[in-house]
C-alpha positions as CSV (number, residue, x, y, z in Angstrom):
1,X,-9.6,9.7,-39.6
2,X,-13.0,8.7,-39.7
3,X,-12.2,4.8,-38.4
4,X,-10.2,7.5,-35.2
5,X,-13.3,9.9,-35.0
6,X,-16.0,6.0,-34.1
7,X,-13.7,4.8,-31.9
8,X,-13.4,8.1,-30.3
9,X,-17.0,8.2,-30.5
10,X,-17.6,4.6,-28.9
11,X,-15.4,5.2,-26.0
12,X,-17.2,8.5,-25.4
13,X,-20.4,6.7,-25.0
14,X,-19.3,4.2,-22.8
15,X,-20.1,4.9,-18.9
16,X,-17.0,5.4,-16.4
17,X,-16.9,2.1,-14.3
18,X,-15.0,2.5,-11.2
19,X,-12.8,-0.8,-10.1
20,X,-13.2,-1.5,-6.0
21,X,-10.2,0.2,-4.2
22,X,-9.7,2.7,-7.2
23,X,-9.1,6.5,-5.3
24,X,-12.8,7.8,-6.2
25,X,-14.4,4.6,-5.5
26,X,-12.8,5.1,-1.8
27,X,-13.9,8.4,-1.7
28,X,-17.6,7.7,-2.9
29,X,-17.6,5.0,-0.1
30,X,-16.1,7.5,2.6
31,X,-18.9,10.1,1.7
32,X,-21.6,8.1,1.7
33,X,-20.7,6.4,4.9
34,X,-19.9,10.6,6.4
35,X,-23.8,11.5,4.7
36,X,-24.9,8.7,7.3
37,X,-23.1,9.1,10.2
38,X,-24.1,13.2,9.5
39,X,-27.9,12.1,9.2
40,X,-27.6,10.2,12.8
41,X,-25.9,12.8,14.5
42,X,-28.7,15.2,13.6
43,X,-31.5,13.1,14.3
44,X,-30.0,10.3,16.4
45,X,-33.3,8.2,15.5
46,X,-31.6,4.8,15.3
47,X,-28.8,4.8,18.1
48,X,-31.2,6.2,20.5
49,X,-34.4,3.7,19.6
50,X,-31.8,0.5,19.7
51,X,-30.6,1.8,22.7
52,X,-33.7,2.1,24.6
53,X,-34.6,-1.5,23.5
54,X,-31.5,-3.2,24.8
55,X,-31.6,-1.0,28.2
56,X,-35.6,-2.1,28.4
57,X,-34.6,-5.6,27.2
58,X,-31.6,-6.0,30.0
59,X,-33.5,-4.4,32.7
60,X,-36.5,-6.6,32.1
61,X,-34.3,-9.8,31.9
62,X,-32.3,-8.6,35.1
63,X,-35.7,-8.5,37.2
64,X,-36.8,-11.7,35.6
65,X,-34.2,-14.3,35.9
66,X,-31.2,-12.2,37.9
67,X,-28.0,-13.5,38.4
68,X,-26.8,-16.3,35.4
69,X,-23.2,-16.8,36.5
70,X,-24.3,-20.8,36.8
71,X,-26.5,-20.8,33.5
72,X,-24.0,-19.6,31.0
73,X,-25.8,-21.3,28.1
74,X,-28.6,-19.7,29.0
75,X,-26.8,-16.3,29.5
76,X,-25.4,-16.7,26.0
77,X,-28.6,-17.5,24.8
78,X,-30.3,-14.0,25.9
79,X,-27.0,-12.3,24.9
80,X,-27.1,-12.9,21.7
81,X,-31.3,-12.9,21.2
82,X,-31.3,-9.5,22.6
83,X,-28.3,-8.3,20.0
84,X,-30.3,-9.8,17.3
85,X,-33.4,-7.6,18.4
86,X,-31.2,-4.3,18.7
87,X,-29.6,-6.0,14.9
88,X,-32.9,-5.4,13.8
89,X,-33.9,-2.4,14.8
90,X,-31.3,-0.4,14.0
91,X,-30.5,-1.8,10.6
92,X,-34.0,-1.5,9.5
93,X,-34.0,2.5,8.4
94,X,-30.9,1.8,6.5
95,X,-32.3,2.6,3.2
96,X,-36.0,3.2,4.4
97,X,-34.6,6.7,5.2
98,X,-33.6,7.0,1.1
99,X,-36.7,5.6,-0.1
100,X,-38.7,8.6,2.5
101,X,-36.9,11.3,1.6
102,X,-36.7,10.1,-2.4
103,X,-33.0,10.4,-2.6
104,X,-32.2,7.3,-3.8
105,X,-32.6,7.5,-7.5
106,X,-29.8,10.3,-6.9
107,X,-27.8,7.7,-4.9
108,X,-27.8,5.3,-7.6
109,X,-26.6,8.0,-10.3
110,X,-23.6,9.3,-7.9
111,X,-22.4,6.0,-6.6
112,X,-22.2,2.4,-8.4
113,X,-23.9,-0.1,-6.2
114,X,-20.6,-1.8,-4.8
115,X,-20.2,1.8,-3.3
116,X,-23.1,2.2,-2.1
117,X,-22.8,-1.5,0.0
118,X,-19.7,-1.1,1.5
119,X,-20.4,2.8,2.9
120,X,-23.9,1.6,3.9
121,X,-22.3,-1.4,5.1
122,X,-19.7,0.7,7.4
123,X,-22.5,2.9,9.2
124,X,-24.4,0.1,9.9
125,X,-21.4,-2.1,11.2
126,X,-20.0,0.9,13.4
127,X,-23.5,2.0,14.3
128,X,-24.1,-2.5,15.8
129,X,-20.7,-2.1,17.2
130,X,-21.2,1.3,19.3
131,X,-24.3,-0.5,20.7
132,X,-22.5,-3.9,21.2
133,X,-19.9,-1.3,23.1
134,X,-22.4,-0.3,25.6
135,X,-24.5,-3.0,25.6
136,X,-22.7,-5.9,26.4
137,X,-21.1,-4.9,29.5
138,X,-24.0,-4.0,30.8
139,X,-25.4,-7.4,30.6
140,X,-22.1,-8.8,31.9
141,X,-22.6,-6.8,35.0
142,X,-26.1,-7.5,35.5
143,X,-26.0,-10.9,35.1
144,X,-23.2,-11.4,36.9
145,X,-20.9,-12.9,34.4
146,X,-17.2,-13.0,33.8
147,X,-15.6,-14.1,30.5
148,X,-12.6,-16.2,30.7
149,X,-10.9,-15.1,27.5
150,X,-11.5,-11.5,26.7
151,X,-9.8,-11.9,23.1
152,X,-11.9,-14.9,22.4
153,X,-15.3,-12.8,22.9
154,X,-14.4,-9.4,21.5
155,X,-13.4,-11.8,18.1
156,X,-16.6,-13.5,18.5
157,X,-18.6,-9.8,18.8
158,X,-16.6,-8.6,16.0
159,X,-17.4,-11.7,13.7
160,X,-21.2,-12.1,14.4
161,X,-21.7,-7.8,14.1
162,X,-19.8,-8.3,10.5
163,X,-22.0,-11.0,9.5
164,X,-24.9,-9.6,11.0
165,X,-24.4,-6.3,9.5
166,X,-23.8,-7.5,6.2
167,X,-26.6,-9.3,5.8
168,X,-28.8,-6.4,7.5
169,X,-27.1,-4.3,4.7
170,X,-28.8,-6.4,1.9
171,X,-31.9,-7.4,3.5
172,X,-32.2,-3.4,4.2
173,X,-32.0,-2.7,0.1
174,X,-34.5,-5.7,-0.7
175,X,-37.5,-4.4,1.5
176,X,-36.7,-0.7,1.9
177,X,-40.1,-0.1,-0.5
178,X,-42.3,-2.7,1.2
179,X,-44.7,-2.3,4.1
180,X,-44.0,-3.2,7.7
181,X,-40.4,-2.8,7.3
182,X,-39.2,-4.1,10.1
183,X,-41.2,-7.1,11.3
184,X,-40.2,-8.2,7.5
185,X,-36.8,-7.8,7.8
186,X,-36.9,-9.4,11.4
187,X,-38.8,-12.6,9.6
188,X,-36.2,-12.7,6.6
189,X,-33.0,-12.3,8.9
190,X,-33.4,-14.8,11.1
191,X,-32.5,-17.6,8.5
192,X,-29.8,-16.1,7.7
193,X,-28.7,-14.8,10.7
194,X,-29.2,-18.1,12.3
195,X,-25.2,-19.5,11.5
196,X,-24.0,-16.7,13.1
197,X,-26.0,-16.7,15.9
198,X,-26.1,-20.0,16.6
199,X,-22.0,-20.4,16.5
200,X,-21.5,-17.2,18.4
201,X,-23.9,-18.4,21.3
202,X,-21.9,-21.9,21.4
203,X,-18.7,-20.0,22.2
204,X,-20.0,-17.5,24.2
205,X,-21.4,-20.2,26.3
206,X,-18.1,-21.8,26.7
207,X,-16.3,-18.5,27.4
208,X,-18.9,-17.7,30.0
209,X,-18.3,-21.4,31.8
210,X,-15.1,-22.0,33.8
211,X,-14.9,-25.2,30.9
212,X,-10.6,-25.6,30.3
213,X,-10.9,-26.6,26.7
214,X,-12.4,-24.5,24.0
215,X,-13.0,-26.1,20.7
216,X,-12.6,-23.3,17.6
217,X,-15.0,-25.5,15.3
218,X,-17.7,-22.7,16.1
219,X,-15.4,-19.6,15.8
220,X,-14.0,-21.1,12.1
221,X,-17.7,-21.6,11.2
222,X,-18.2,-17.9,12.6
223,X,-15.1,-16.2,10.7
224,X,-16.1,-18.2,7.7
225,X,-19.9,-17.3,7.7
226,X,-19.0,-13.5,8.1
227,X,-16.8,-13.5,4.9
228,X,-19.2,-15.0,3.1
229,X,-21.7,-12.6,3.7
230,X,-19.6,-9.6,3.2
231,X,-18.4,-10.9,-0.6
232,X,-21.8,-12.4,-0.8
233,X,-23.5,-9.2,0.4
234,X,-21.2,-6.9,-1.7
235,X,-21.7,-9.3,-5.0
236,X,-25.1,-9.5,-4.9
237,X,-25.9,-6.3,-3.6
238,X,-26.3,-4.7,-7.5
239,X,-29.5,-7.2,-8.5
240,X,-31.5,-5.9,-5.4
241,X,-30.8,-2.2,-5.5
């Protein structure tokens, strides 16, 4: 009775982990991800800032160097550097909006930290694709570009945004208590940005050209780099946070 009575005791005192994919994990994920997308509906602080910098950005490169249709490397080029920027900007109040309104002691006791990455993580990916969405065809138009294989590009967007907002994820948690927030996390996610970037421009470029054959070296470096920063993101997510 009394060896039944420890054991009892010792289970007691053990804390409840929840596995990834168990039924309340997936609903801690969903309602953390619903608390964000909440927040930005009420004060639409982030969509409508990273917004105004890619229409500024566009505009300003439309009156500067026009028409690109014979420059697609170059097109590519500000493509991408401009989704970095707008990257940047909206992932940088990630977690900055926790550490301001001291909730995020109580985060860490409702959710375990693989949680809390993958329903940051799903904000922040919707939030770089709803911009992408508007964004990019924009710059299509203005530059006067056409893209040769549509499937191609949309799997490159989709690649670089998970990489990019992956990364943005853990980079957010790392410097969401240091000063000058966002010109940090500009200056520590280049680096790591840069292998997505960099293959996602080389096949943009290509799909922007009337070039017949593509090679998918760039795109299996792409698709590679943004798994890796997903597991690596969601792995080492609990020693920052």
């Amino acid at each position: 009775m009394a060896k039944d009575k420890l054991s009892w005791e010792q289970t007691a005192e053990q804390p409840l982990v929840l596995l990834p994919l168990h039924p309340s994990w997936l609903r801690q994920v969903v309602a953390l991800a619903v608390k964000d997308f909440r927040s930005e509906g009420r004060t639409r602080h982030a969509v409508v800032t990273t917004l105004a910098f890619a229409f500024i950005a566009l505009s300003l490169v439309s009156l500067s160097v026009g028409s690109l249709r014979h420059e697609p490397a170059l097109a590519a080029g500000l493509l991408w550097v401009i989704l970095f920027f707008a990257a940047v900007i909206a992932l940088g109040r990630t977690f900055t909006k926790e550490v301001d309104a001291h909730t995020e002691n109580l985060l860490r006791l409702y959710a375990p930290p693989s949680a809390i990455f993958v329903g940051k993580w799903l904000f922040n990916f919707t939030l770089l694709a709803s911009v992408t969405i508007l964004t990019v065809p924009l710059f299509l138009t203005l530059m006067g570009l056409r893209v040769t294989h549509l499937p191609l590009f949309l799997l490159t967007l989709l690649l670089a945004l998970v990489a990019m907002s992956a990364l943005g994820t853990l980079l957010g948690a790392m410097l969401a208590k240091g000063q000058s927030r966002i010109a940090l996390l500009a200056v520590a996610a280049f680096p790591l940005f840069f292998p997505a970037l960099a293959a996602a421009l080389q096949v943009s470029a290509h799909l922007f050209s009337n070039a017949p054959n593509l090679t998918f070296a760039p795109l299996h470096l792409l698709a590679a780099y943004a798994g890796i920063s997903l597991l690596g993101g969601w792995l080492l997510f609990e020693e920052v946070w």
